[in-house]
C-alpha positions as CSV (number, residue, x, y, z in Angstrom):
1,X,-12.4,54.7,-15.8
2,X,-15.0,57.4,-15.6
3,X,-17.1,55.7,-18.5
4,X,-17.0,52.5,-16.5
5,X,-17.9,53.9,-13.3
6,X,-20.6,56.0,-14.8
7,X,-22.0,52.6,-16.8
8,X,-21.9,51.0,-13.7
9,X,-24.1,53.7,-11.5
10,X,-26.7,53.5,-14.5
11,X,-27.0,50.0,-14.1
12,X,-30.8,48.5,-13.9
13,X,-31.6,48.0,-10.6
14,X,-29.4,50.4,-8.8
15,X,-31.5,53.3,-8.8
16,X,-34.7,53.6,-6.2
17,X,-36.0,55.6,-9.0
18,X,-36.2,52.7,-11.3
19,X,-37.4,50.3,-8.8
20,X,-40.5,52.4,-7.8
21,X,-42.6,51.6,-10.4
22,X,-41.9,47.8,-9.7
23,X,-42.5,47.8,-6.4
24,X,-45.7,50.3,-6.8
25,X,-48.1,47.4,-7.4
26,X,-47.5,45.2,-4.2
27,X,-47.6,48.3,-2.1
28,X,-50.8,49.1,-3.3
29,X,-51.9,45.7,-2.7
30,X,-50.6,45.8,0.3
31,X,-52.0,49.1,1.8
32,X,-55.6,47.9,0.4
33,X,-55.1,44.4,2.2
34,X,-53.2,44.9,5.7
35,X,-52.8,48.8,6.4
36,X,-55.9,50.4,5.5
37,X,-57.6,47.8,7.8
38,X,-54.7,47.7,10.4
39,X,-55.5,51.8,10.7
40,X,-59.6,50.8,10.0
41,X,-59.7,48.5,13.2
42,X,-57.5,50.8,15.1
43,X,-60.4,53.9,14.6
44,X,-63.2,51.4,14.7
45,X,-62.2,50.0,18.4
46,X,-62.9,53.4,19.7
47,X,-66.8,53.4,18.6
48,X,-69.4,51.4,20.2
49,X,-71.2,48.3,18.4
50,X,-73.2,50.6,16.2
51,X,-70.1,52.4,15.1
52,X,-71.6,55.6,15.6
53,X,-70.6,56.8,19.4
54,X,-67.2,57.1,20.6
55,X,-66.7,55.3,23.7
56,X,-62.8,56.1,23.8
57,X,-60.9,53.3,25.8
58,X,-64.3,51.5,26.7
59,X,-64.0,48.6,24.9
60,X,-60.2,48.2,25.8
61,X,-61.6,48.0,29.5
62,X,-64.0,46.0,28.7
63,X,-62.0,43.4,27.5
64,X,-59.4,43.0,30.4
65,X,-62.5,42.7,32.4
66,X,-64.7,39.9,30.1
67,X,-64.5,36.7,31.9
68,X,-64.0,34.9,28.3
69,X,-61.3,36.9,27.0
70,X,-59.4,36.6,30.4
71,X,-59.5,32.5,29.6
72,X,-58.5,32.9,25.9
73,X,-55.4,35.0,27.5
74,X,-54.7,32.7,29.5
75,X,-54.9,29.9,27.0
76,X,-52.5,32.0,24.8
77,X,-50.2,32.2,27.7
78,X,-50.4,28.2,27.8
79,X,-49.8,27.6,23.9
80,X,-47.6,30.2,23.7
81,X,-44.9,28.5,26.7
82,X,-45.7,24.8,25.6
83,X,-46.5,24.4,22.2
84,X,-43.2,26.4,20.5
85,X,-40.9,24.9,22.8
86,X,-42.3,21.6,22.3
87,X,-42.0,21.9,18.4
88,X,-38.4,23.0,18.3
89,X,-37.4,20.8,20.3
90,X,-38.9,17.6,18.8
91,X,-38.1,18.8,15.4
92,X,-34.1,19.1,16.5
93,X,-34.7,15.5,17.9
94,X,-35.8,14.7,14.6
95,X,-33.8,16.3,12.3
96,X,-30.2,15.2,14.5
97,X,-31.4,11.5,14.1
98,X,-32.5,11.4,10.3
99,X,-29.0,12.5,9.8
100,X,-28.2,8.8,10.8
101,X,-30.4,6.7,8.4
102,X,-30.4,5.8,5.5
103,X,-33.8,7.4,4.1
104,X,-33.5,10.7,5.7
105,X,-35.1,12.4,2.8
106,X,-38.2,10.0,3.1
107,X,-38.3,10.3,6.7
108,X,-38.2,13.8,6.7
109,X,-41.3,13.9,4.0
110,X,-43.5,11.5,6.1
111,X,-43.2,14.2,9.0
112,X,-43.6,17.2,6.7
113,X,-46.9,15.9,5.4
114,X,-49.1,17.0,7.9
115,X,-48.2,20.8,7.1
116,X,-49.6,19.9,3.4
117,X,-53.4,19.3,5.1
118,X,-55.4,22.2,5.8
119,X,-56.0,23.0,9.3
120,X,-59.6,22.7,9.3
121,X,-59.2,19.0,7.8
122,X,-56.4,18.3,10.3
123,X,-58.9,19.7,13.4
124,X,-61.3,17.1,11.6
125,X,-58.9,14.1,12.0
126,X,-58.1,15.2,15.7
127,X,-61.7,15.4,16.7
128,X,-62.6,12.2,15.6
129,X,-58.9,10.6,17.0
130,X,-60.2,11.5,20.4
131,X,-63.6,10.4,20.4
132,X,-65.2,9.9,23.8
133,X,-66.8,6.2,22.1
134,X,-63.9,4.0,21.6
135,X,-65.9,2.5,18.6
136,X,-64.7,5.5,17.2
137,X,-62.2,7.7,18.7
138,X,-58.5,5.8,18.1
139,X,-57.0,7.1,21.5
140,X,-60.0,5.5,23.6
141,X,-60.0,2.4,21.3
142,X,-56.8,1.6,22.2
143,X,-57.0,2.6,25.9
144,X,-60.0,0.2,26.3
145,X,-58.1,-2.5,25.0
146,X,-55.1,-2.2,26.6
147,X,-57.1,-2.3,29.3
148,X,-59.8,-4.9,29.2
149,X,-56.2,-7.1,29.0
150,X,-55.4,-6.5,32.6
151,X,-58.6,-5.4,34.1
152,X,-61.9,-6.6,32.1
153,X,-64.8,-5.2,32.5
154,X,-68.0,-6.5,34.1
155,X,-70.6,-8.9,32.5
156,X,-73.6,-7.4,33.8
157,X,-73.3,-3.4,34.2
158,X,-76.3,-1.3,35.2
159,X,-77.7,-4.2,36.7
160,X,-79.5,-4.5,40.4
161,X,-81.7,-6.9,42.8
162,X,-85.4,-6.8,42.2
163,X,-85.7,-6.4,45.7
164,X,-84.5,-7.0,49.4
165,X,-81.1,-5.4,48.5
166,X,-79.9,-2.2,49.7
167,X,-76.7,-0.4,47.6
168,X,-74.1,0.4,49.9
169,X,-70.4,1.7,49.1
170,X,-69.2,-2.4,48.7
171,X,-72.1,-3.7,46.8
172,X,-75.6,-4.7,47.1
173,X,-76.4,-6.1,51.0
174,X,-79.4,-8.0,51.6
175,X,-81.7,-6.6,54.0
176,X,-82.5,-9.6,55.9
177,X,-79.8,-12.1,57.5
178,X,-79.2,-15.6,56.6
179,X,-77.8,-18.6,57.9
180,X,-76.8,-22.5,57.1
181,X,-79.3,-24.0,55.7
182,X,-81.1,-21.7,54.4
183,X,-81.8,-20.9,50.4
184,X,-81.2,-17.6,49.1
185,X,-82.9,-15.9,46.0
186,X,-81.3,-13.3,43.9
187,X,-83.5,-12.0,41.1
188,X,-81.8,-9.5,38.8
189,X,-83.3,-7.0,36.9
190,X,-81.4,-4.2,34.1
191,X,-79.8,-6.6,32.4
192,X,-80.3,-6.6,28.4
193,X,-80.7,-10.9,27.6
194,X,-78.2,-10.1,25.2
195,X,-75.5,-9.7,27.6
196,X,-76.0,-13.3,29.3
197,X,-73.5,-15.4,28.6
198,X,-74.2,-18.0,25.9
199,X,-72.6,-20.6,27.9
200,X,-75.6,-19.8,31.1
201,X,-78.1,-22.9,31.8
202,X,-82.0,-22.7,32.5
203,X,-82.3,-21.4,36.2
204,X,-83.5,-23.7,38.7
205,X,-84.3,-23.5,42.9
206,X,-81.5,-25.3,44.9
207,X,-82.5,-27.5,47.4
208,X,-81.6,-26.9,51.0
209,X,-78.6,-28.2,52.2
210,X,-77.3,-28.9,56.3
211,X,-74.5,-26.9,57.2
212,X,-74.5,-24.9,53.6
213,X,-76.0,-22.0,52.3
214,X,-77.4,-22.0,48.8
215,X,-78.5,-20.1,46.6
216,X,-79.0,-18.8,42.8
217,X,-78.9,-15.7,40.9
218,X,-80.6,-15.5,37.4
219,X,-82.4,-12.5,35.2
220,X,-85.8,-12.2,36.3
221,X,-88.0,-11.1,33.1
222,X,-91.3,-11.7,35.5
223,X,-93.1,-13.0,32.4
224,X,-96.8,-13.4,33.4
225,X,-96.3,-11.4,36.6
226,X,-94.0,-14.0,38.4
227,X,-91.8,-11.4,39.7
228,X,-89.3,-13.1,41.8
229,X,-89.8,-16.3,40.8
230,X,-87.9,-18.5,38.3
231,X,-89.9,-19.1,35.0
232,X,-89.2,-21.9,32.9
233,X,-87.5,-20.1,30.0
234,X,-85.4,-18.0,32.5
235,X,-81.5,-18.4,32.7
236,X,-79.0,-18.1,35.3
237,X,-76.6,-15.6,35.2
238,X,-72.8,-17.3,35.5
239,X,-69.5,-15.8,37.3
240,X,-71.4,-13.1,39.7
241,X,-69.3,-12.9,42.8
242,X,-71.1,-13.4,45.9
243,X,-69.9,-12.7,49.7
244,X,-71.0,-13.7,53.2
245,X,-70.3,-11.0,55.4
246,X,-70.4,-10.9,59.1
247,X,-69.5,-8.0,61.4
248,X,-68.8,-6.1,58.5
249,X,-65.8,-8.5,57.6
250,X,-65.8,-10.8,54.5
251,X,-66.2,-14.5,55.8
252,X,-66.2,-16.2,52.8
253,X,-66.7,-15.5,49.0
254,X,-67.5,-17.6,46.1
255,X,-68.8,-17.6,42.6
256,X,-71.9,-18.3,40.4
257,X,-72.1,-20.8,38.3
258,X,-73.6,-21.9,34.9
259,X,-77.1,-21.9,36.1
260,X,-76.4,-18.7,38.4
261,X,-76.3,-21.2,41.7
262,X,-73.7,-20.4,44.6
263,X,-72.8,-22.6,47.7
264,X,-71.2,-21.6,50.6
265,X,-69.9,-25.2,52.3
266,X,-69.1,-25.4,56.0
267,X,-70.3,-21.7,57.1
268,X,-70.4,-21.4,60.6
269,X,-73.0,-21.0,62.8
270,X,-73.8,-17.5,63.2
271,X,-75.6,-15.2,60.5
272,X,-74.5,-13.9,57.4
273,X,-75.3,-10.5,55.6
274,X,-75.1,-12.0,51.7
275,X,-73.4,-9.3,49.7
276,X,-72.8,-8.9,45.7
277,X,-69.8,-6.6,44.9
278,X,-70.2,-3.7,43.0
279,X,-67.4,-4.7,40.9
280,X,-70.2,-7.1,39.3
281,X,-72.2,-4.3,38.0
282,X,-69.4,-1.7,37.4
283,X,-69.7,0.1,33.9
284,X,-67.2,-1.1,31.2
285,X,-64.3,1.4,30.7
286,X,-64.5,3.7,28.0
287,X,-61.7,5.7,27.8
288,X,-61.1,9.1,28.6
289,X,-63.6,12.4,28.0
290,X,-60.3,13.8,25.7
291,X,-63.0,16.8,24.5
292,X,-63.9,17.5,27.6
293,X,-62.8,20.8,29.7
294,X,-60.0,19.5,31.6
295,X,-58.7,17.8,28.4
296,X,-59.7,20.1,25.6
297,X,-56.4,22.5,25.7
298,X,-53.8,19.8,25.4
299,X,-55.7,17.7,22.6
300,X,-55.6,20.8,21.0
301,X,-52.1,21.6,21.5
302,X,-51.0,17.8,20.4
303,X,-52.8,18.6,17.0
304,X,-50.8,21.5,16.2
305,X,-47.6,20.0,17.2
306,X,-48.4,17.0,14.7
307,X,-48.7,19.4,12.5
308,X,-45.9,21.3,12.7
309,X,-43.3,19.4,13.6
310,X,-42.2,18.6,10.2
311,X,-41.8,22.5,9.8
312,X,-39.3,22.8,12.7
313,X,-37.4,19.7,11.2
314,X,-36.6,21.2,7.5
315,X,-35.7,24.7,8.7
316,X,-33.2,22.6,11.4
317,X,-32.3,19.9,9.1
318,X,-31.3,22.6,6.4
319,X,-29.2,24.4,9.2
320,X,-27.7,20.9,9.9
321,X,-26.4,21.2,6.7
322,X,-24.5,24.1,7.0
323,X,-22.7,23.2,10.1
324,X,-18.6,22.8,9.3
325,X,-18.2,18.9,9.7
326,X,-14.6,19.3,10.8
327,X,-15.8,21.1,13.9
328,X,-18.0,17.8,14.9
329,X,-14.7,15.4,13.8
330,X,-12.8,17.9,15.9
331,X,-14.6,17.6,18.9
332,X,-14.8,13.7,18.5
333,X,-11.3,13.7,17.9
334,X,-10.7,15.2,21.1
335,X,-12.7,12.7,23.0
336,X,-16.0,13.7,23.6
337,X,-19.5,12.1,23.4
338,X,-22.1,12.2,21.1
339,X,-24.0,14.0,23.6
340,X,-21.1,16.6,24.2
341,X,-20.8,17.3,20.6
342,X,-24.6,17.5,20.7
343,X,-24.9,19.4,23.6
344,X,-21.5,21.5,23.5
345,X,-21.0,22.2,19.6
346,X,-24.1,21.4,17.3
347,X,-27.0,22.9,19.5
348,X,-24.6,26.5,20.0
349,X,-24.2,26.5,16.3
350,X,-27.6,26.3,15.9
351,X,-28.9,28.4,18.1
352,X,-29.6,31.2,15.2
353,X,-31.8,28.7,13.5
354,X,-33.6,27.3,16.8
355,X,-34.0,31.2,17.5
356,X,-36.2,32.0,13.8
357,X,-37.6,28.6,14.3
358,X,-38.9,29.3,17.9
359,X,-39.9,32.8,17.2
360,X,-41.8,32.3,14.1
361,X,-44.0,29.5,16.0
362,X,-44.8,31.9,18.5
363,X,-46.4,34.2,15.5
364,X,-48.0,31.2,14.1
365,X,-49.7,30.6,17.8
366,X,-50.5,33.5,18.6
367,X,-52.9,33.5,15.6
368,X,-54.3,30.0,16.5
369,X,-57.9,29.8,15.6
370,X,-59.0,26.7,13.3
371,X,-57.8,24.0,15.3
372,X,-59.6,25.1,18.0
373,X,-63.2,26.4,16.3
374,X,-63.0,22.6,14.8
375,X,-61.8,20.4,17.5
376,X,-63.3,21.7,20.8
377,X,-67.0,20.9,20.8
378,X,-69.9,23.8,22.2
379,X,-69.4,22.4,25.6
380,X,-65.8,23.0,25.9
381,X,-64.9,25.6,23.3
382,X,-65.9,28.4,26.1
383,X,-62.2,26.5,28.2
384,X,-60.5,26.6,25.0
385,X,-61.2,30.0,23.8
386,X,-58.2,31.8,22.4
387,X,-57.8,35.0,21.4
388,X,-57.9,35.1,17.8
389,X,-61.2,32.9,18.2
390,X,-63.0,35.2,21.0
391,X,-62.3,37.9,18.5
392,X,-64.3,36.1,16.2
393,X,-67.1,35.2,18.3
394,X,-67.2,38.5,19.2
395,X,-67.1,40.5,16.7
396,X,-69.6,38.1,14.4
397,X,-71.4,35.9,16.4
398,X,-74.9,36.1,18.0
399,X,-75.1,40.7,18.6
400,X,-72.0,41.0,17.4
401,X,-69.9,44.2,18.7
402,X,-67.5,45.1,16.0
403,X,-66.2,47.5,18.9
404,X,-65.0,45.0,21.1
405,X,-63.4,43.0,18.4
406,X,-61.6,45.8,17.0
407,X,-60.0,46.2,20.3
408,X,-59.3,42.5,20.7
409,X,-57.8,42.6,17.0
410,X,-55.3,45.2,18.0
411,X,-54.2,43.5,21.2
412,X,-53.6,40.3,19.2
413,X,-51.3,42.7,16.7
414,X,-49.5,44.5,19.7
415,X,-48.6,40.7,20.9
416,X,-47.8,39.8,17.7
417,X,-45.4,43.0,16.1
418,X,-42.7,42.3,19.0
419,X,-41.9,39.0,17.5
420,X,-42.0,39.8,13.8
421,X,-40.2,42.8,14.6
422,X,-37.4,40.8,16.1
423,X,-37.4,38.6,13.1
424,X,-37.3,41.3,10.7
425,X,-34.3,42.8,12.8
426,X,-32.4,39.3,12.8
427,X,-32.8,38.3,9.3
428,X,-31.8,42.2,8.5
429,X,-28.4,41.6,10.8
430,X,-27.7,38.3,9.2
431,X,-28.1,39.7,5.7
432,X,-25.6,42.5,6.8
C-alpha cells in the first residue's frame, strides 16, 4: 500500500513543481502582452502628453469633465442595458424553437454565421444596409416602396409658378383674383422635361367660357424669350391639382389634364383666389436618415445583435441539452402549459447559462469599437462615440495625448474586471 500511494503522489501532473516549466512559456507571453502594458498604461496616465511631467490625477479629471467622453459614457450606459439583454433573450427565443424543427442544426448554423465575419466587414454591410439613397441602402429601399403603394409621391417636385404666385403654408396662391369667365395661365418652371409624363399633349390657350373658369398649366422653357407664353413645342403638364378658394375655404377643386387644361363649371359669382397644393410639388420620400444622429446609436446596436445572436443561441442551445427531460414530461404531466414549463421550469434551469451568457456580452460591449469606427459616418461618429473608440481618437488621432488615453484605458479595465471577475468566480464554483 505504501508503494502504491507513493507511485501515485509521483504521478506526472500532480506536482506544481513539474508543471512550472510548462506553464512558464504562456506566462511569459502573457506578462509581455497584457501585464507589462496593464502596469505601462496605469504609470503612463499620470504624465502629461509628452510623457515627461507628472500631472497626477489630471487627466483622470479631465476626462469626467470632456464633453466627448461624457457621450461615449453615456452611450456605454445605453449598449450596455439594451444590447445584452436583447441578445440573450433573442438567442433563448431561438434556441427553445429550433428545438422543435426538423433542421435545428442548419437553423442554428444560418444564425451562427454572422459571428464567422469580421466586424469591420460586418460594419461594412450595415453601412451600406442603411443607406440614406434607397437606390442603395436596403432599409430605405424597401420603406420607399412600401410606401409609394399607399402614398405615391409627386410628379413634379421642386417645381414653382414663373410668376404671380405667392407660397403660402397650403400651396402656391395667385396674387390676383379671378372670376367666371376668365382664363387663367399657370407657367411652371423647375421641372426637369424628363419628369413630364409621356402620356402629356402639346399645350394650348383655352378659350373663354360663360359661367366657367379655365385655365392650363404646362412647363414653360421660355425658348426665344417667350416667358409666359406657350411655345409651340411646349407641353402641358397632366394630374396637377388645382383649387378655387374663397374666404379662405376650398370652393371647388379639380384636376389637369393631358394638355395641363383645368375647368371649373358652374362657379359662382363672386371671386376666386386659384390655388395649387403643395402636395403637387412635395419631394418624393426617401426613407429615413438611419446614419444620422438621432439614428446612429441604434443602427449600430442592431448590427451587433445580428451578429451575435447566433453566439447566445449555441451556448443556450447546448444548455438545452443538458436539461433532465423528465422534469419538462413532469411538469406537462401535471398539467401545465408550454409557457409554464417555459416560464416555470426551463428558464430557472437555465438561468446559470443565461447568467455566463449575459455577463460575457457585457465584456464584449464594453469593448465595442469597430462597429462603430465603420458604421457611423464623420458627422455622427462624435453621437456615437464609445469609450473604447474616444480612447482611440484620443490617444492617436490629430495631437494625440497618450495621457488622457491612458486614463480612459484604465477606466474601460476598471468597468471591465468586475464582470470577468464574476465569471472567473462562477466558472471556479461550478468546477468545485
Amino acid at each position: 500500500m505504501k508503494r502504491l500511494s507513493s507511485s501515485v503522489d509521483a504521478a506526472p501532473g500532480r506536482s506544481p513543481r513539474q508543471a512550472i516549466p510548462f506553464l512558464l512559456p504562456a506566462l511569459v507571453v502573457l506578462a509581455a502582452l497584457v501585464l507589462y502594458p496593464l502596469v505601462f498604461s496605469l504609470i503612463r496616465s499620470f504624465f502629461d502628453a509628452t510623457g515627461d511631467e507628472f500631472v497626477g490625477l489630471s487627466n483622470y479629471v479631465n476626462t469626467f469633465t470632456d464633453k466627448r467622453t461624457l457621450i461615449a459614457f453615456r452611450n456605454n450606459v445605453i449598449w450596455v442595458v439594451v444590447a445584452p439583454a436583447a441578445v440573450t433573450g433573442l438567442g433563448l427565443i431561438f434556441a427553445v424553437l429550433t428545438e422543435r424543427i426538423r433542421w435545428a442544426t442548419a437553423f442554428r448554423l444560418v444564425l451562427f454565421m454572422p459571428m464567422a465575419i469580421s466586424l469591420f466587414a460586418s460594419g461594412i454591410i450595415f453601412r451600406l444596409v442603411y443607406e440614406e439613397a434607397p437606390n442603395q441602402g436596403v432599409v430605405n429601399a424597401v420603406m420607399v416602396g412600401v410606401h409609394d403603394v399607399f402614398s405615391p409621391s409627386s410628379q413634379y417636385p421642386n417645381a414653382r409658378p414663373r410668376s404671380g404666385y405667392t407660397q403660402t403654408e397650403a400651396g402656391f396662391a395667385a396674387d390676383a383674383p379671378a372670376q367666371a369667365g376668365d382664363v387663367i395661365m399657370l407657367p411652371l418652371v423647375g421641372v426637369n422635361a424628363q419628369q413630364v409624363p409621356a402620356q402629356a399633349l402639346p399645350a394650348s390657350t383655352p378659350q373663354a367660357g360663360a359661367g366657367e373658369l379655365r385655365g392650363v398649366v404646362w412647363l414653360d422653357v421660355s425658348l426665344n424669350g417667350n416667358a409666359g407664353k406657350i411655345d409651340g413645342i411646349e407641353r402641358g403638364l397632366p394630374g396637377i391639382a388645382v383649387e378655387a378658394v374663397r374666404d379662405g375655404q376650398v370652393v371647388a377643386r379639380t384636376t389637369t389634364g393631358d394638355d395641363g387644361r383645368f375647368t371649373f363649371p358652374d362657379l359662382a359669382r363672386g371671386e376666386v383666389v386659384v390655388r395649387l397644393p403643395l402636395s403637387n410639388f412635395e419631394l418624393p420620400f426617401r426613407g429615413l436618415t438611419w446614419l444620422g444622429e438621432s439614428l446612429i446609436t441604434p443602427v449600430i446596436i442592431s448590427c451587433w445583435i445580428w451578429i451575435m445572436t447566433g453566439f447566445a443561441i449555441t451556448f443556450i442551445a447546448a444548455g438545452l441539452s443538458a436539461i433532465p427531460r423528465d422534469a419538462l414530461e413532469a411538469a406537462r404531466v401535471d398539467g401545465a402549459t408550454e409557457w409554464q414549463v417555459f416560464r416555470r421550469v426551463t428558464v430557472p434551469l437555465l438561468s446559470p447559462v443565461l447568467l455566463v451568457v449575459f455577463v460575457t456580452l457585457v465584456i464584449n460591449v464594453l469593448k465595442i469599437f469597430e462597429l462603430v469606427f465603420v458604421i457611423a459616418p464623420g458627422s455622427a461618429q462624435e453621437e456615437a462615440n464609445v469609450l473604447a473608440l474616444q480612447m482611440w481618437q484620443v490617444s492617436f488621432g490629430t495631437g494625440g495625448d497618450q495621457g488622457a488615453g491612458s486614463a480612459l484605458a484604465v477606466i474601460l479595465f476598471l468597468l471591465v474586471a468586475p464582470a470577468m471577475l464574476f465569471n472567473i468566480r462562477r466558472f471556479r464554483r461550478e468546477r468545485s
